[in-house]
N, C-alpha and C positions, 0 to 999 in steps of 0.2 A: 486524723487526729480527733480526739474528742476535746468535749469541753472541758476536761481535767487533766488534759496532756501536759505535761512539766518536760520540760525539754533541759538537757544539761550544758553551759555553754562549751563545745570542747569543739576544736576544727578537726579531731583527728590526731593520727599518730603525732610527736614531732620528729622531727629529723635530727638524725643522732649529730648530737652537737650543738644543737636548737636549742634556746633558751623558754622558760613558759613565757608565753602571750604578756603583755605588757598589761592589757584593758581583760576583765571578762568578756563584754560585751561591747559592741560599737553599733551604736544606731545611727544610721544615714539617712535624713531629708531631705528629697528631690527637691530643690528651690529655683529649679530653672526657670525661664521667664522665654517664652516664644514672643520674637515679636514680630511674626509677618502672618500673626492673625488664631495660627495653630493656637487649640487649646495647650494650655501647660498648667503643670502643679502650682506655680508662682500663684496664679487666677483663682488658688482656692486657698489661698491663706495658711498654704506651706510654708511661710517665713514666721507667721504667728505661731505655728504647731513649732515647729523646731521651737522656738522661742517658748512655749510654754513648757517645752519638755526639759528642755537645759534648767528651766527654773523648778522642775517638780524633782529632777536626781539630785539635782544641788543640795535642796532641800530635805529629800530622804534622804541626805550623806551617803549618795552612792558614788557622788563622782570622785573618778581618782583612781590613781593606779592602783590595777589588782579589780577595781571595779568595771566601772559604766563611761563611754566616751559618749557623748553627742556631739555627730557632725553633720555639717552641709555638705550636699554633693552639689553637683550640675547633674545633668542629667541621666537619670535611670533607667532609657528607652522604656515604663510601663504609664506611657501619659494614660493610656485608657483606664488606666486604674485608681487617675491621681487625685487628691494628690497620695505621692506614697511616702513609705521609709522604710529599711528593710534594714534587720537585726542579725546581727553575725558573733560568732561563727555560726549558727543555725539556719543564716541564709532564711530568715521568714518575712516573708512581702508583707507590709500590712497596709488599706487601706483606708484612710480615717475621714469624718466629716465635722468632727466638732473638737472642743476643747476637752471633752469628756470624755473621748477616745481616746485622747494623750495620755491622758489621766491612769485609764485602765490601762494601756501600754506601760506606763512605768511600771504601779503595780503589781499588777497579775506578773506580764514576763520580764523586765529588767531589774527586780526584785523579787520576784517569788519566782522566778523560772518558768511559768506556765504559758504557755498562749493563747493571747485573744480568737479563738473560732471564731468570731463574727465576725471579725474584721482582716480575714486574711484575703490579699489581693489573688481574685480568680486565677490558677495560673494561666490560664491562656490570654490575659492582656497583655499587650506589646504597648510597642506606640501607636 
């Protein structure tokens, strides 16, 4: 993908009978918390990231149905990435370090459709 990839949110056919999607979008922040030492996303301020994003869609009047869901997960098995979140139905890993990554994740793709390039989680991390 380049850096002016817009991606559209669709999962795909639906299944005859299927209703549309309730959310366009649904962003998922790993908040999990290891506590027998393993690094986890919890250790990088994953509860804050969630928490500033819930406040940035809010704020852009994205949330709500038809739009934008932000939710907590437990864990995403990609700690090597973390912390992460990952945007659906487009299935895009993203990894972030600041508040200003949030920022541009609203933005750019849970508003304008496009994806952050720089912050997409390598796919080869696991846990």
């Amino acid at each position: 993908m380049s850096e002016s990839t817009t991606v559209k949110a669709t999962a795909g056919p639906v299944a005859e009978g299927a209703q549309p999607p309730y959310y366009e979008r649904h962003i998922f922040f790993c908040l999990n918390e290891r506590v027998n030492g393993e690094d986890s996303c919890a250790h990088h301020g994953a509860k804050e990231a969630f928490d500033r994003c819930k406040a940035q869609v809010k704020a852009a009047g994205l949330a709500g149905p038809g739009q934008v869901r932000v939710n907590k997960a437990g864990c995403l098995d990609r700690c090597a990435g973390g912390p992460v979140a990952v945007v659906y139905p487009e299935g895009v890993w993203y990894t972030f370090v600041d508040p200003s990554d949030v920022d541009e994740i609203v933005e750019s793709h849970l508003k304008n459709g496009k994806v952050v390039e720089r912050l997409l989680t390598p796919p080869h991390l696991g846990r």
